[in-house]
C-alpha positions as a LaTeX table, in Angstrom:
\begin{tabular}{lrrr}
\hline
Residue & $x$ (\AA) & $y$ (\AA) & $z$ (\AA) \\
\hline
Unk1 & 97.56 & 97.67 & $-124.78$ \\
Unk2 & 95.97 & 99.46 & $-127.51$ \\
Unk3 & 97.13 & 99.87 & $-130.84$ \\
Unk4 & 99.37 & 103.18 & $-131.93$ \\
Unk5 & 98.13 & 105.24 & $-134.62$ \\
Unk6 & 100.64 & 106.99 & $-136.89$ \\
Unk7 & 99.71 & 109.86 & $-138.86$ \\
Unk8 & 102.36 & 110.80 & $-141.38$ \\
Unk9 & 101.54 & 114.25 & $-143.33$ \\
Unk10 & 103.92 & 115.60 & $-146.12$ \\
Unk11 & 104.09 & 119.51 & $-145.64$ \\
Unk12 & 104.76 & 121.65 & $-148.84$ \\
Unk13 & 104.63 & 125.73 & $-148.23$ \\
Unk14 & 101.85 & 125.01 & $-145.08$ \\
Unk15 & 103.17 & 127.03 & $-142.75$ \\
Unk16 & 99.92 & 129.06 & $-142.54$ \\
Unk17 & 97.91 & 126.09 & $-141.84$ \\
Unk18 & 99.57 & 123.07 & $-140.29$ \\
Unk19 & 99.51 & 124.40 & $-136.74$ \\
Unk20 & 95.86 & 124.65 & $-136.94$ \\
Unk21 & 95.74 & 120.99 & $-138.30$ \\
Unk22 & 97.72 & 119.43 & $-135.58$ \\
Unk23 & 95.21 & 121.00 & $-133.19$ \\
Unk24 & 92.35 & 119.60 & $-134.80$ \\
Unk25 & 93.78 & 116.27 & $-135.13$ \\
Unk26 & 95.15 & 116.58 & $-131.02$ \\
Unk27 & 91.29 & 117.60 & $-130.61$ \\
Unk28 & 89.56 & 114.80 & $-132.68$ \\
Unk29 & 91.44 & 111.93 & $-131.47$ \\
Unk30 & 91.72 & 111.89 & $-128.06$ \\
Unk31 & 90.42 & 108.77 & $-127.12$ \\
Unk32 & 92.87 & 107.07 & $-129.53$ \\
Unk33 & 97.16 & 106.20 & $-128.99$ \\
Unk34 & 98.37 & 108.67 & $-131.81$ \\
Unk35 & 101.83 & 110.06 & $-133.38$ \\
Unk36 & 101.70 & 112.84 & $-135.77$ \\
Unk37 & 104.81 & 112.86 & $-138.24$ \\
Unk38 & 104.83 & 115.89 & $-139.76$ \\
Unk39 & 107.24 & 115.71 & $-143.08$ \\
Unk40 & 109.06 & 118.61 & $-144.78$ \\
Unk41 & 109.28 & 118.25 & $-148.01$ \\
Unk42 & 111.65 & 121.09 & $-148.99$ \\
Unk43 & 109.09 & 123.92 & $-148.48$ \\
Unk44 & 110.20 & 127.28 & $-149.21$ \\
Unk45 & 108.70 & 129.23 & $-146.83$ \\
Unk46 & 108.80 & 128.87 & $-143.02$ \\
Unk47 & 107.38 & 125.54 & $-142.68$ \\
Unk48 & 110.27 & 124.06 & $-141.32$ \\
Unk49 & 110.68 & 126.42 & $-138.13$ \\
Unk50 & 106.81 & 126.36 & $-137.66$ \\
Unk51 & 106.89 & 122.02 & $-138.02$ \\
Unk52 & 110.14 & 122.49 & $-135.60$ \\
Unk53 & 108.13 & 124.41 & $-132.82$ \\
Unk54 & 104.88 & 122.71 & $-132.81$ \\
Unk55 & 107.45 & 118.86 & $-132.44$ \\
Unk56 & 108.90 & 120.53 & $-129.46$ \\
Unk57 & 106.07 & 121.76 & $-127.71$ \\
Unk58 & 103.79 & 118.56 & $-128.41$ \\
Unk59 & 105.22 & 115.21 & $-127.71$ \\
Unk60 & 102.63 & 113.42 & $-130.23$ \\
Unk61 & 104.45 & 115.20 & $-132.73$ \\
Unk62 & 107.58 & 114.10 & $-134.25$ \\
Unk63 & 109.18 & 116.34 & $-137.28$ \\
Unk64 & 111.45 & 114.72 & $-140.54$ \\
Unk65 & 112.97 & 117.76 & $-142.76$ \\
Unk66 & 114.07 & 116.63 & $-145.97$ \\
Unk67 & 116.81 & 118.33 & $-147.56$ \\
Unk68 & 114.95 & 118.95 & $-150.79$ \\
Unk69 & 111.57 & 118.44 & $-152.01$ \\
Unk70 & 111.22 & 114.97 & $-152.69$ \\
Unk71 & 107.42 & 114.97 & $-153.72$ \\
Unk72 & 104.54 & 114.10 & $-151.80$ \\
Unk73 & 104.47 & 110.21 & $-152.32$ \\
Unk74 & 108.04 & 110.08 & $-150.94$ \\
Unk75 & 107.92 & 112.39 & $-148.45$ \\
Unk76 & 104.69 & 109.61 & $-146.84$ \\
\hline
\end{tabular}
């Protein structure tokens, strides 16, 4: 059985750009057992809705949304 690989990143205000990230990860690791855990850290623009869709279309993806912005070394 191999190993699982979790990937946590903390999104602040990335709803522009995480979508594309998640596809490059989903495209770069293929070969390996992989989570993604995407982390909303109180962003004030549509991050949260665009973290939401991408965990319920992709089941590598799981999705945390933190009431508030906590700051990046919390939200890991």
């Amino acid at each position: 059985m191999q190993n699982k690989v979790s990937i946590v990143i903390p999104v602040y205000n990335g709803a522009r750009v995480i979508e594309r990230l998640v596809t490059s990860l989903n495209n770069q690791l293929l070969s390996l057992n992989f989570e993604i855990v995407l982390v909303n850290d109180g962003s004030t623009d549509d991050s949260d809705k665009v973290c939401s869709n991408i965990a319920s279309h992709d089941l590598k993806v799981k999705f945390i949304n933190l009431s508030r912005n906590f700051g990046e070394h919390n939200a890991v």
